[in-house]
C-alpha positions as CSV (number, residue, x, y, z in Angstrom):
1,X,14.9,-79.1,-13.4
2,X,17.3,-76.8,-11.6
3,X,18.5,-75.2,-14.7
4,X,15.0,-74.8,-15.4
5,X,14.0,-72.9,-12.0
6,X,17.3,-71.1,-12.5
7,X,15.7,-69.7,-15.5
8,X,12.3,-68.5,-14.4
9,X,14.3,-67.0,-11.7
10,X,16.4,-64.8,-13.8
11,X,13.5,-64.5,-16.2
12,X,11.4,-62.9,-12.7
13,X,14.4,-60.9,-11.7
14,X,14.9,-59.5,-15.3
15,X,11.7,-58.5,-15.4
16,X,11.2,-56.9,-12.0
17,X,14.4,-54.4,-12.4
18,X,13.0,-53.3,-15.6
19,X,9.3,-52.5,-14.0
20,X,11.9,-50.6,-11.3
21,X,13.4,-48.8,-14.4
22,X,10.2,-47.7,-15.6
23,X,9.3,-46.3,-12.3
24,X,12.3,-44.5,-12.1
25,X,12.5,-43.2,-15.5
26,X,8.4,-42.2,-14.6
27,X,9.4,-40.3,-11.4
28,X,12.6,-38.6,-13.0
29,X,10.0,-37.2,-15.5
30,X,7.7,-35.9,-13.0
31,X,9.6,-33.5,-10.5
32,X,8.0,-34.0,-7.2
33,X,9.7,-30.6,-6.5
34,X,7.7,-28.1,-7.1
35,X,10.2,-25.7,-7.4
36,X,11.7,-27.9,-10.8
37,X,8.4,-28.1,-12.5
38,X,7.3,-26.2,-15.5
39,X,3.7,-24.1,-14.7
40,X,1.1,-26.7,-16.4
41,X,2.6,-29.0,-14.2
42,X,2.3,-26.9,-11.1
43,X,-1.4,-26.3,-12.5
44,X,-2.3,-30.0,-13.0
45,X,-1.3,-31.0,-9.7
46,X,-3.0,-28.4,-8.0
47,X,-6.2,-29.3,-9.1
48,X,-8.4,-30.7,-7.3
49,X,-6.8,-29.9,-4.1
50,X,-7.4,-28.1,-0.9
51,X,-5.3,-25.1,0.0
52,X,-5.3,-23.9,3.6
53,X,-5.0,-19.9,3.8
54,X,-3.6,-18.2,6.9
55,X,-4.0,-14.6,8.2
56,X,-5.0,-12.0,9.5
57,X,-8.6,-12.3,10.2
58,X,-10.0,-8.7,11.7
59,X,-12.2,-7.5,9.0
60,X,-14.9,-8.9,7.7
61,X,-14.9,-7.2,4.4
62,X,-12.0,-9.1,3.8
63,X,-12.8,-12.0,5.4
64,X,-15.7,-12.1,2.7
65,X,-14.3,-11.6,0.0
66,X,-11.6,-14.6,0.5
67,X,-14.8,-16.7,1.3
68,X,-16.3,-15.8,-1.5
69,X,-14.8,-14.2,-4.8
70,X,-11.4,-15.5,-4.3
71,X,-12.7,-19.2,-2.7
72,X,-15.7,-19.3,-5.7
73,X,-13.3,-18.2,-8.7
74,X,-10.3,-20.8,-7.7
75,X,-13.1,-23.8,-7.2
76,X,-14.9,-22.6,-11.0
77,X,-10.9,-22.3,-12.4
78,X,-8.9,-24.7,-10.7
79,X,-11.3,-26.9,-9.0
80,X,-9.8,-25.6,-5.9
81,X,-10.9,-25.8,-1.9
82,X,-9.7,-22.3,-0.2
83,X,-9.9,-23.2,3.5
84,X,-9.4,-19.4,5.1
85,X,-7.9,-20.0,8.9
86,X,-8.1,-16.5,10.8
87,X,-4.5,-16.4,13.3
88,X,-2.5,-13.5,14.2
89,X,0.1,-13.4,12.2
90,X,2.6,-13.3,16.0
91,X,0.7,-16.8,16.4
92,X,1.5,-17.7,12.6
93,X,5.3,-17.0,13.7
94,X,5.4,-19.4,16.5
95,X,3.6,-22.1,14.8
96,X,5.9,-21.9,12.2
97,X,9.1,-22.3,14.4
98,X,7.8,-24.9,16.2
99,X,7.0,-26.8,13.4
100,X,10.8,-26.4,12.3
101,X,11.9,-27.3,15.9
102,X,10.0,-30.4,15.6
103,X,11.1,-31.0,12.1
104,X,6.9,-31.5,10.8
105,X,5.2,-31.4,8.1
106,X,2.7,-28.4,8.7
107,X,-0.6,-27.3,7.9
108,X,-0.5,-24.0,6.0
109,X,0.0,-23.5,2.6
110,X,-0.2,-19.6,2.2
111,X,0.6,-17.1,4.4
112,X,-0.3,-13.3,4.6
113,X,2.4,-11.9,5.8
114,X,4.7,-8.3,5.4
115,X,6.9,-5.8,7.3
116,X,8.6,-6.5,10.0
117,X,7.1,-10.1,10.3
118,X,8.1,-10.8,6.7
119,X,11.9,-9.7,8.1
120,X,11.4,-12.5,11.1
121,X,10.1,-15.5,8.9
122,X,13.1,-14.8,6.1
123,X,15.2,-14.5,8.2
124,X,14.3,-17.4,10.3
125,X,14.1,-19.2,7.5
126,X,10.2,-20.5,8.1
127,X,9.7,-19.6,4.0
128,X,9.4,-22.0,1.6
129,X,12.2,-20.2,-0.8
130,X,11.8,-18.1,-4.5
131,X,8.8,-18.4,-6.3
132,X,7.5,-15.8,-7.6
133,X,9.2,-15.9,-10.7
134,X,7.4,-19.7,-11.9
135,X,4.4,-17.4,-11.5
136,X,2.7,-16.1,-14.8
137,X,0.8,-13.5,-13.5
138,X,3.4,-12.0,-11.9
139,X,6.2,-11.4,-14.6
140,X,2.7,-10.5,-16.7
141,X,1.8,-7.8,-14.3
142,X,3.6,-6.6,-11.6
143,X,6.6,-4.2,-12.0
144,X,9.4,-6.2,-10.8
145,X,11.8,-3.5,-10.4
146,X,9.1,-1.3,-8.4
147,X,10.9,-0.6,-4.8
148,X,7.4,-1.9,-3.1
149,X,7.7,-4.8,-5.3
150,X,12.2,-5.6,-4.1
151,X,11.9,-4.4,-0.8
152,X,9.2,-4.9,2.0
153,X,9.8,-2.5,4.9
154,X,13.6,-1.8,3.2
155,X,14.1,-5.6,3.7
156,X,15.3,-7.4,0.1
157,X,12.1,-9.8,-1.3
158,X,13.9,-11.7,-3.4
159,X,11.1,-13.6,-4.8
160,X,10.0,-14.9,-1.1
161,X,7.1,-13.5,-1.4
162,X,4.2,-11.8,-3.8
163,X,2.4,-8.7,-3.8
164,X,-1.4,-8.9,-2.3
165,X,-2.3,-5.1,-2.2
166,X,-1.2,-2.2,-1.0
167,X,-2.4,-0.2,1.6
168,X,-1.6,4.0,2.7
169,X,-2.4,4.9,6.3
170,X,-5.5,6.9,6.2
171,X,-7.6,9.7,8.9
172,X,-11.5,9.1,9.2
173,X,-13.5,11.5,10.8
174,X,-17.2,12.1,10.3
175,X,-17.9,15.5,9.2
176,X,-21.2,15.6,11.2
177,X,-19.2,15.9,14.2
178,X,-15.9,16.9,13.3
179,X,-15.6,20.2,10.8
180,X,-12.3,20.2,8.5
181,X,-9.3,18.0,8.1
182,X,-6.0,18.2,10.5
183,X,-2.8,19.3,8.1
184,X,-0.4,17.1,10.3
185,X,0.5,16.9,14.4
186,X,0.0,20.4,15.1
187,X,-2.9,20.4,14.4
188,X,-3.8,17.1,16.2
189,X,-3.1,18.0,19.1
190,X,-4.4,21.5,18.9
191,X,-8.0,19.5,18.5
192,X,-7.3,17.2,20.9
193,X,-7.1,19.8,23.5
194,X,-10.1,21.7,22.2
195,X,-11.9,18.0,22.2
196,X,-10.5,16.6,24.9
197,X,-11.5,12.6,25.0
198,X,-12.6,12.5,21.3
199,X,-9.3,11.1,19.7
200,X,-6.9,7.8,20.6
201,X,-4.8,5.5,18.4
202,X,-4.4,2.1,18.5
203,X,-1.7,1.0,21.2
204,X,1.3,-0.7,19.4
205,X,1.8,-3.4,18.0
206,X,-1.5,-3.3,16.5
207,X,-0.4,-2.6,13.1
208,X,-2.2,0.4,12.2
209,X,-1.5,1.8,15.9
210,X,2.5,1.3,15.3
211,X,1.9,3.0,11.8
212,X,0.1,6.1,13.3
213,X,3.4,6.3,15.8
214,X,5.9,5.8,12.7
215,X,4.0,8.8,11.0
216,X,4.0,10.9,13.6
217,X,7.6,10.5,13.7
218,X,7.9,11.2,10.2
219,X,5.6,14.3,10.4
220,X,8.1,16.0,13.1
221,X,11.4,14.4,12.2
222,X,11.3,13.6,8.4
223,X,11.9,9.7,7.2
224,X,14.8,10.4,5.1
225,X,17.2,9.6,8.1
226,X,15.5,6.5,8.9
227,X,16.3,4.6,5.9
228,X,19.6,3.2,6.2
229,X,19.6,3.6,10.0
230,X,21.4,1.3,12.3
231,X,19.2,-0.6,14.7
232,X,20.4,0.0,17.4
233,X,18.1,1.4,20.3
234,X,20.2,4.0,21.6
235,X,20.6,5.7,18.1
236,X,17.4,4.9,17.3
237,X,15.7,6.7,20.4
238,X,17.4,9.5,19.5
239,X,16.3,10.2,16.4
240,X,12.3,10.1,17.3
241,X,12.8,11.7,20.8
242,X,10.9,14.7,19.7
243,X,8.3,12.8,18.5
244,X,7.9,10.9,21.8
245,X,7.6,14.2,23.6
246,X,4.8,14.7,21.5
247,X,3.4,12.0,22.3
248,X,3.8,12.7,25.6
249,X,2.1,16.0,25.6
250,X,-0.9,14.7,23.7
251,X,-1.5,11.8,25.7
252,X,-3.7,13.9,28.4
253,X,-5.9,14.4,26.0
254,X,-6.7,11.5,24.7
255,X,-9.6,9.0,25.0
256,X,-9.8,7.9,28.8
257,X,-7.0,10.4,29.2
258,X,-3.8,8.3,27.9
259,X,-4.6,5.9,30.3
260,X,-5.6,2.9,28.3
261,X,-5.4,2.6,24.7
262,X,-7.8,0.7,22.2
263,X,-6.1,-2.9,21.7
264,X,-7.0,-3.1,18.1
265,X,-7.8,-1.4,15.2
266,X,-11.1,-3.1,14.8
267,X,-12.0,-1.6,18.9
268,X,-11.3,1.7,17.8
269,X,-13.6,1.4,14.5
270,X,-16.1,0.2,17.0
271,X,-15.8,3.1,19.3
272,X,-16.0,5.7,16.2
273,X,-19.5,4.5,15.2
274,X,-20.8,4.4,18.8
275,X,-19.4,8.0,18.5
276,X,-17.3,7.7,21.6
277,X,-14.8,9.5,19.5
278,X,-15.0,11.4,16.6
279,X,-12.4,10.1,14.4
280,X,-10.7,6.5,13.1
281,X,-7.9,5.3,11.1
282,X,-7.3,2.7,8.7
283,X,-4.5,1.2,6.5
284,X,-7.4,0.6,3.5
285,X,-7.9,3.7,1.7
286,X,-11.2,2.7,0.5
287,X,-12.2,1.5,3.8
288,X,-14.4,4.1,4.2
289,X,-17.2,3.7,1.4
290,X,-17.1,0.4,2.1
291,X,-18.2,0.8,5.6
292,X,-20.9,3.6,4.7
293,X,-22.4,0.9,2.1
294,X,-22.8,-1.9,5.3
295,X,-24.3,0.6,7.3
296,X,-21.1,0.8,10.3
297,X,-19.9,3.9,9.2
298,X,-22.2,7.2,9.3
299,X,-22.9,8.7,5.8
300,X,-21.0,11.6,6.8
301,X,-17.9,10.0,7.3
302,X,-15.0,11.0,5.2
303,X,-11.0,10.5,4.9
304,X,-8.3,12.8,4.9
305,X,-3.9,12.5,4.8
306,X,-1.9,14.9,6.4
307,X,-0.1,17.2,4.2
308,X,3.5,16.1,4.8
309,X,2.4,12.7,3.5
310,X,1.2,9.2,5.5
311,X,2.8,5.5,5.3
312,X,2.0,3.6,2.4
313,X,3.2,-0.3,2.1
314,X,2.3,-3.2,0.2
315,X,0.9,-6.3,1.8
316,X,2.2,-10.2,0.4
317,X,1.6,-13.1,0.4
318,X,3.9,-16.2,1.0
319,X,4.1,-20.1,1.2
320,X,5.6,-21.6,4.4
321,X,8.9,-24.1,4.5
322,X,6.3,-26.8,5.4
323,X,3.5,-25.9,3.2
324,X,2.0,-29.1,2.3
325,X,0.6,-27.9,-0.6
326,X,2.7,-25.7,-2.3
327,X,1.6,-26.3,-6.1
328,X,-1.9,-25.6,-5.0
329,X,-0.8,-22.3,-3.0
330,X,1.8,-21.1,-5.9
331,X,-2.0,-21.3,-8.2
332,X,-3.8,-19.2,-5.9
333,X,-1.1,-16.8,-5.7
334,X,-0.8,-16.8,-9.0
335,X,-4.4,-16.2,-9.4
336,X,-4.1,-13.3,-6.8
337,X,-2.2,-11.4,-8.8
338,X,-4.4,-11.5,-12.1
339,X,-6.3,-8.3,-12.9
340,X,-10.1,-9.6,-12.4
341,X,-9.0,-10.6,-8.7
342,X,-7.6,-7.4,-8.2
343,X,-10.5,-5.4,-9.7
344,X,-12.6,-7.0,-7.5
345,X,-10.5,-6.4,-4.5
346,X,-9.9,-2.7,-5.5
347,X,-14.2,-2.0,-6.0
348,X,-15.1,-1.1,-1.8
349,X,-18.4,-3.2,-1.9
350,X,-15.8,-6.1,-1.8
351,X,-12.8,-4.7,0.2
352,X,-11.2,-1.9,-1.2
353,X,-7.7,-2.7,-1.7
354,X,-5.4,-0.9,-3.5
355,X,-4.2,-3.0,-6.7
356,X,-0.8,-4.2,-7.4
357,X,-1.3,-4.8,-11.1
358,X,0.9,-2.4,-13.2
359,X,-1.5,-0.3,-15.5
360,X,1.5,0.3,-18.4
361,X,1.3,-3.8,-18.4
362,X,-2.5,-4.2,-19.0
363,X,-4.6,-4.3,-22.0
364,X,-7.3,-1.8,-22.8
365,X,-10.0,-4.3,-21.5
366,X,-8.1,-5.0,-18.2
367,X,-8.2,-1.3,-17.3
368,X,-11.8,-1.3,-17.9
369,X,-12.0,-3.4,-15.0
370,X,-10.7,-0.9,-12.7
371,X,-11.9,2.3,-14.0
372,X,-15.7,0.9,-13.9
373,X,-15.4,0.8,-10.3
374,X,-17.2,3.2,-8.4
375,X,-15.2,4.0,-5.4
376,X,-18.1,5.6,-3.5
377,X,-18.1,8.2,-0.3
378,X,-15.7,9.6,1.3
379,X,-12.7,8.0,-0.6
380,X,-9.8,10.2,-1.3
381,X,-8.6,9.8,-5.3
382,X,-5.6,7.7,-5.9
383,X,-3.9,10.7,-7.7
384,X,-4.0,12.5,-4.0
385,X,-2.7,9.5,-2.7
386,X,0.0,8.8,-4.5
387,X,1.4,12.2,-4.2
388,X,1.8,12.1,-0.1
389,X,2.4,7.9,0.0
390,X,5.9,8.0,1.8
391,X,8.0,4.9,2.3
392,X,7.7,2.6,5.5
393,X,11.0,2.4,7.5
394,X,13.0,-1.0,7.7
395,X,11.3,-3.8,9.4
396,X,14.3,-4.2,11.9
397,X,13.5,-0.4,13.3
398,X,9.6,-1.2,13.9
399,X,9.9,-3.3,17.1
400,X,12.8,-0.6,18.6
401,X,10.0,2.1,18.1
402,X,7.4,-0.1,19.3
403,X,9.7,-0.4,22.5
404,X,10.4,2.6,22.7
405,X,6.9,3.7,22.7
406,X,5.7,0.9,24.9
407,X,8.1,2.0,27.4
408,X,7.4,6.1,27.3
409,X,3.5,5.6,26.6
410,X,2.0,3.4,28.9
């Protein structure tokens, strides 16, 4: 009887460590990595699943065409949820780090994110790692070697993150009220004190406000210098002191005198169509046709560059260190990046954004895509843009400037 019971024992035990075997050998075959799975993989287990998109949330355009193109394509292709959460990126930031304090799991899965905030979440290690180069689409049709593509405000990419659009400081003004373009600062602030109250920027770090300042710079001081600069205040102070005395002299003439600045780019867009002043800005080129087809913007409004050039930069996107989706985020990422998303982004009834996707890479039908869209009024050509597009400046100099400004400005 005992060797009997001794048997069925090992018989039990025998078979129990080979079930273990075969779940083993099961999970060695199925990476639970992302990172060490091939792309069908990535694919299948992203199906089906919810994906949690955090950003910036201050145009509605935009905010559309998330809800609707991108959220309706990935649902009909991947059978995906896109849950868009609107948060300031600072806010982004500090959720991250204290979900790496606490050592949790988090609750975003991708992130738009670039410049100098880009620089703080690399560096800070709140990225999930390299990726971009699992993703089809993006060794299909992006140009890799592309400085834009590398380098995001000077700072190395290194596959951290992937290109979203890209975007080129642009001047509105409505030619109803406003006759002629402005060359460049001179001739700023020679209107501004011939209009006194009709002009105002954005008060940095509103992100188009800080790029009006950084062109300003450029226009007076040139941006060659600022490339490999050191950032350090002291030098850094220095080399945009003229443009601060601008600055400075302009400031009387400004909205409300220089005495309080718009908070946001969307405040300023508000006080351009109530007419409180007669001109705008925008990092979206195409901003303005869009706006003329919903009715905020005044048929006469039109876009203009200075002449020396204005800041162009490409926007990303990125997956957290956290995410808890990342198979499902690197597919609608990937998906980003594919020419009929960025077509559709590109046409200004649904944003406007500039489009990523290398030309030399796609086929006849794929440029069809983008040269059927009608770009509308007041929209400068991309040909005119891409002749004055000038670098950003490194994403450590940004917040020195913004100091600096802060501290001389208000």
């Amino acid at each position: 009887m005992k060797k009997l019971i001794a048997l069925l024992l090992s018989f039990v035990m025998a078979f129990g460590m080979a079930g273990c075997g075969s779940e083993t050998k099961e999970a060695e075959e199925k990476p639970a990595n992302t990172q060490e799975k091939n792309w069908d993989a990535v694919l299948e287990d992203a199906r089906g699943t919810e994906v949690n998109f955090y950003g910036w949330g201050g145009s509605q355009l935009t905010n559309d065409w998330i809800d609707g193109y991108l959220a309706e394509s990935l649902k009909e292709k991947y059978d995906i949820t896109l849950n868009r959460v609107s948060m300031d990126i600072e806010d982004i930031l500090n959720k991250l780090q204290s979900e790496k304090q606490m050592d949790s799991e988090g609750t975003m899965d991708v992130v738009w994110i670039n410049g100098e905030n880009f620089y703080t979440a690399k560096t800070n290690e709140l990225l999930y790692g390299s990726f971009t180069d699992k993703l089809p689409n993006f060794e299909k049709y992006i140009d890799a070697e592309d400085p834009e593509t590398k380098f995001d405000f000077g700072f190395p990419i290194e596959g951290y993150e992937a290109p979203y659009g890209k975007a080129q400081l642009i001047m509105i003004k409505d030619d109803a009220r406003m006759e002629g373009t402005l060359s460049g600062h001179e001739e700023l602030l020679e209107y501004a004190k011939q209009n006194p109250g009709q002009f105002t920027y954005p008060a940095p770090p509103d992100f188009t406000g800080s790029a009006f300042v950084r062109n300003i710079i450029y226009d007076i001081v040139g941006y060659e210098q600022f490339m490999d600069m050191k950032a350090d205040k002291a030098t850094v102070e220095a080399a945009i002191k003229p443009a601060i005395d601008y600055l400075k002299e302009l400031k009387p003439y400004l909205w409300r005198e220089g005495e309080t600045y718009p908070a946001t780019i969307a405040q300023l867009d508000n006080m351009f169509t109530d007419s409180q002043v007669t001109m705008s800005m925008s990092y979206t080129p195409n901003i303005v046709a869009s706006k003329i087809s919903t009715g905020e913007y005044p048929e006469t409004a039109n876009s203009f560059v200075f002449e020396k050039g204005t800041i162009g930069n490409t926007h990303f996107v990125s997956i957290p260190f956290n995410a808890p989706n990342k198979d499902g985020a690197m597919a609608v990422i990937d998906y980003i990046m594919s020419p009929e998303a960025q077509a559709s982004k590109y046409d200004p009834a649904n944003w406007g954004d500039l489009p990523v996707v290398d030309s030399a890479k796609m086929s006849d039908d794929e440029k069809a895509l983008f040269d059927k869209v009608d770009i509308g009024k007041g929209v400068l050509a991309q040909d005119v843009l891409l002749e004055r597009r000038v670098p950003e400046m490194p994403a450590n100099l940004v917040p020195i400037i913004e100091e600096i400004w802060a501290e001389n400005l208000l």
